[in-house]
GUMITI-676444 format. One record per residue (C-alpha): z, y, x. Coordinates in steps of 0.02 Angstrom, whole numbers, plus 50000, padded with zeros to 5 digits. Layout:
<pts>
ZYX
...
</pts>
This chain:
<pts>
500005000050000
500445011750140
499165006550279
497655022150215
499485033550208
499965026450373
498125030250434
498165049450386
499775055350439
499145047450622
497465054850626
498315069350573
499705070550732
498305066150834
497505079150766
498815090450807
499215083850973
497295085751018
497405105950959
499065110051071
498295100951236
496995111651181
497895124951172
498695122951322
497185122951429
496365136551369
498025146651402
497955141451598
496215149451617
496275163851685
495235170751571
496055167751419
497675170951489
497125187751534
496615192651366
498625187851318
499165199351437
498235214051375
499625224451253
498345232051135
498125213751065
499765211350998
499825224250869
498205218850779
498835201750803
500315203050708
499675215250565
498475200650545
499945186750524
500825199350417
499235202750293
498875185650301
500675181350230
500475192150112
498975186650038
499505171450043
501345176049932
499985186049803
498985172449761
500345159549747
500385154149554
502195153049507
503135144149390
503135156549212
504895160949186
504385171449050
503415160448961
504805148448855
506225155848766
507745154748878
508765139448768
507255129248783
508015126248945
508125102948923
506265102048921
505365120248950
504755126349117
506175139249138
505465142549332
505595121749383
503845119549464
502665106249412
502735098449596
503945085449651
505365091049753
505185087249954
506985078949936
506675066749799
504805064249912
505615060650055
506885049949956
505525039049880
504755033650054
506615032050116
507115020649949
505445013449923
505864996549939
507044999349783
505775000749655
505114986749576
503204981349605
502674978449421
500954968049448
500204972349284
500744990949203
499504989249062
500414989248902
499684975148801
498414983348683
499004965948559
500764968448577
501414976648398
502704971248296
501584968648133
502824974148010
504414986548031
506034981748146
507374977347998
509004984248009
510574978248050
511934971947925
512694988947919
510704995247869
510455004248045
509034999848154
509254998248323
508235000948456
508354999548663
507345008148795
507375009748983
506765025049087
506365016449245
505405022849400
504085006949472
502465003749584
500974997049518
499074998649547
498005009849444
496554998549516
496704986649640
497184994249800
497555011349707
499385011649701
500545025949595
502425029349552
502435026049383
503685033649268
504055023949120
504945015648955
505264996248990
504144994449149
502535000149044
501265012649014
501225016448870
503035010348825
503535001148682
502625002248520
503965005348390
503775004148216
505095009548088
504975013047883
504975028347808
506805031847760
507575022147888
509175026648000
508675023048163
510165020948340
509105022448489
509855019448649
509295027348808
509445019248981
508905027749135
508905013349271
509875015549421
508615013149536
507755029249464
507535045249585
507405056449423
508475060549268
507455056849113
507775056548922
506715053748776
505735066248641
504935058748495
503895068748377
504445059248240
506225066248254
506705082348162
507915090948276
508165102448441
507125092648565
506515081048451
508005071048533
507865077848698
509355086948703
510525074748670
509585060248793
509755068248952
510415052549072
510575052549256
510035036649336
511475021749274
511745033749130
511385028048938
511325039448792
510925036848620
510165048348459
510535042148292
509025051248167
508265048548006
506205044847990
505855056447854
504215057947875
502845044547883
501425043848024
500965038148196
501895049748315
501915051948509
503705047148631
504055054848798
505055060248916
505275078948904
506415079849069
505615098549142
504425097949212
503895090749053
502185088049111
502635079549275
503435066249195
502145061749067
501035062649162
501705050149269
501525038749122
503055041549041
502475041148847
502275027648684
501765028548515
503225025948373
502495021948180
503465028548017
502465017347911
502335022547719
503595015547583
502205007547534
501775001447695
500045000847760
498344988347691
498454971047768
497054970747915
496604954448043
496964964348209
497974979648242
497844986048437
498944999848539
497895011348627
498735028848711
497515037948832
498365045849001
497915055349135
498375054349328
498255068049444
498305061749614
497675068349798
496155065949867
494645058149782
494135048549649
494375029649715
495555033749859
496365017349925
498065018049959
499785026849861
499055039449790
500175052449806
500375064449657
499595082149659
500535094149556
498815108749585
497775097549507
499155094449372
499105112049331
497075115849353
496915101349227
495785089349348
496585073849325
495585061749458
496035045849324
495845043849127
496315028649071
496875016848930
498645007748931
499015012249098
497475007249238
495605004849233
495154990049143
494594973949253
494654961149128
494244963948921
495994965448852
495524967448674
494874950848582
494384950748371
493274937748282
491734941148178
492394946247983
494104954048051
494804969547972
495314981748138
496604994848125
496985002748304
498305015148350
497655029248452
498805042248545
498705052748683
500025054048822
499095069748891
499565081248977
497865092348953
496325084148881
496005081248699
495125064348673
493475062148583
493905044248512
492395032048492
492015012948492
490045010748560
489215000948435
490575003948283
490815016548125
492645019748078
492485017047886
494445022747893
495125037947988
496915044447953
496685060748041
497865064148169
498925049248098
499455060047937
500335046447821
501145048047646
500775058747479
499365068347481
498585066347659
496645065447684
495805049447751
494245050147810
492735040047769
491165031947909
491855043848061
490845039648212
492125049348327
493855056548290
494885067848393
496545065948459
497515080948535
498605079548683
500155072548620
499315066548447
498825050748373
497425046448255
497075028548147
495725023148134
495085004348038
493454997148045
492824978348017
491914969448144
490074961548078
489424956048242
489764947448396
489884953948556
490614967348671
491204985148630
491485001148711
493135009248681
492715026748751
493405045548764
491875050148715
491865063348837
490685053248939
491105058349121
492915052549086
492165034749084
491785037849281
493595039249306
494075025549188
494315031549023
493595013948935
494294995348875
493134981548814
493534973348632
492724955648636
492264949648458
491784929348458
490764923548318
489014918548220
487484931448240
487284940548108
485304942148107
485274954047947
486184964448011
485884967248207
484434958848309
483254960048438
481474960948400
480204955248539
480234965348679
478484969148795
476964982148796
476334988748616
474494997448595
</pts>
């Protein structure tokens, strides 16, 4: 994981090592040295240090103290930069052996509970998560500190009923550098739980809140700098369903786009070490789905299956232009709205998903072979932003074919 790391900070000393003896030389030639030695150099010198610095101090970008009411001080910028603080840096290579190597960080698209959790006997339901700090690949060979809930990105996908109480208990492992809590959108109050989930690492908190509303909302950590950690892949998807609940379907999938901002270029082998600039310019050099960059089809449906998937997006910047190649949603709930009175949408070839929303979208599968799950933004496929669904099954000849192929007069 370290060996291209290992590689640059060498190259680099030699580098370094290469300018001084450099340096050195050219100041024992005569020369040179008597152009040092001349005092009319040292003034121009200096005011061109000094005017340097200060160019340098007037196009810094600084953290917007301004920009957040003061109280919003658990998850707001309130002047804590976006980058990663040289300590805890310098603590991660010294500790690094301390977080766990998870081999596979891809949340399983398959893995949903397929109706709500049920409370306990006292009618509560209870729910457990863990903020823990791990190492996994992005690709093969790419390597990244993830941030996450339960060793995955996305974290768990809950799903509750409308009405319920719900006890959720916050852990923040101990093998964490970071404090971390917990913000879901489907919670109505300061923080949407934030404020009452900050944990140090070893710590545990826990929110007690009622799911008044129904929908498909976004979790994550909202620890400032808010953006750091999600987009370190700190984020899940939590369900409300209806009263009513939702229409039986065959398949229901998790899908939550992300975004990783990381140094150097696109493919980079190595750790790839998080840049908080391109954070902040919105030039994340990954996009993907669940976590990494597909390598195998993760998705699988049969010929005559009713789909539902659950779309969010972790963000931190980019809006997603939802789309399955070779499918029409004949279903859309539009940014997940649920319950009395909210639109659905009818044969939607793409549907949007804001940073930090979630769409639904249902279609049924007529014919067999592979699909495209895209961001529709196109380029974001070049940096990953796909995931194959595999449907098995008969042709279906009256409804897709391929006519002979060859030269026509």
């Amino acid at each position: 994981m370290f060996k291209f790391l290992i590689l640059e900070v060498v190259s680099s000393v030699i580098i370094a090592v290469a300018l001084i003896v450099l340096f050195v030389d050219l100041w024992r030639n005569k020369v040179i040295h008597g152009i040092f030695r001349r005092k009319g150099i040292y003034l121009p010198l200096m005011l061109a240090i000094v005017a340097a610095g200060g160019w340098y101090i007037s196009n810094r970008t600084y953290a917007p103290e301004f920009a957040m009411p003061m109280w919003m001080y658990s998850h707001a910028p309130g002047g804590v930069s976006a980058a990663i603080p040289f300590g805890k840096i310098a603590q991660f290579f010294m500790e690094e052996n301390k977080f766990e190597r998870i081999k596979d960080i891809g949340a399983d698209f398959e893995n949903i509970p397929r109706a709500p959790q049920k409370p306990d006997s006292d009618g509560i339901v209870r729910i457990s998560l863990t903020a823990q700090e791990v190492i996994s690949e992005i690709y093969p060979g790419i390597y990244f500190n993830y941030w996450t809930f339960n060793k995955k990105t996305p974290g768990p996908f809950l799903r509750v009923k409308e009405g319920d109480t719900v006890e959720l208990s916050l852990t923040n492992d101990p093998s964490s550098l970071h404090d971390h809590n917990i913000d879901l959108h489907a919670v109505t109050g300061p923080g949407g739980g934030a404020s009452v989930t900050n944990v140090n690492p070893g710590e545990t908190a826990v929110l007690r809140f009622k799911a008044l509303n129904p929908g498909l909302y976004i979790y994550h950590c909202a620890m400032p700098n808010v953006s750091t950690h999600n987009s370190h892949g700190q984020y899940g998807l939590i369900l409300v369903e209806p009263k009513e609940g939702l229409p039986e379907v065959d398949k229901e999938f998790y899908v939550v786009q992300g975004e990783f901002y990381t140094m150097g270029d696109l493919g980079k082998k190595g750790l790839a070490v998080f840049d908080s600039h391109a954070l902040l310019d919105g030039k994340p050099n990954y996009v993907v789905f669940n976590g990494k960059i597909e390598e195998t089809p993760r998705l699988k449906a049969k010929v005559g299956d009713r789909v539902r998937i659950f779309v969010g997006n972790g963000g931190v910047n980019l809006i997603s232009s939802f789309h399955v190649i070779g499918e029409i949603f004949d279903t859309v709930y539009p940014e997940a709205a649920m319950g009395e009175g909210s639109a659905i949408f009818k044969n939607v070839q793409t549907t949007v998903v804001p940073a930090g929303g979630a769409a639904v979208v249902e279609f049924t599968v007529d014919v067999p072979g592979k699909y495209l799950l895209v961001d529709h933004a196109l380029a974001r496929m070049n940096k990953g932003a796909w995931a194959t669904l595999e449907v098995e099954g008969e042709k279906q000849s009256d409804i897709y074919t391929s006519i002979e192929t060859g030269h026509f007069r």
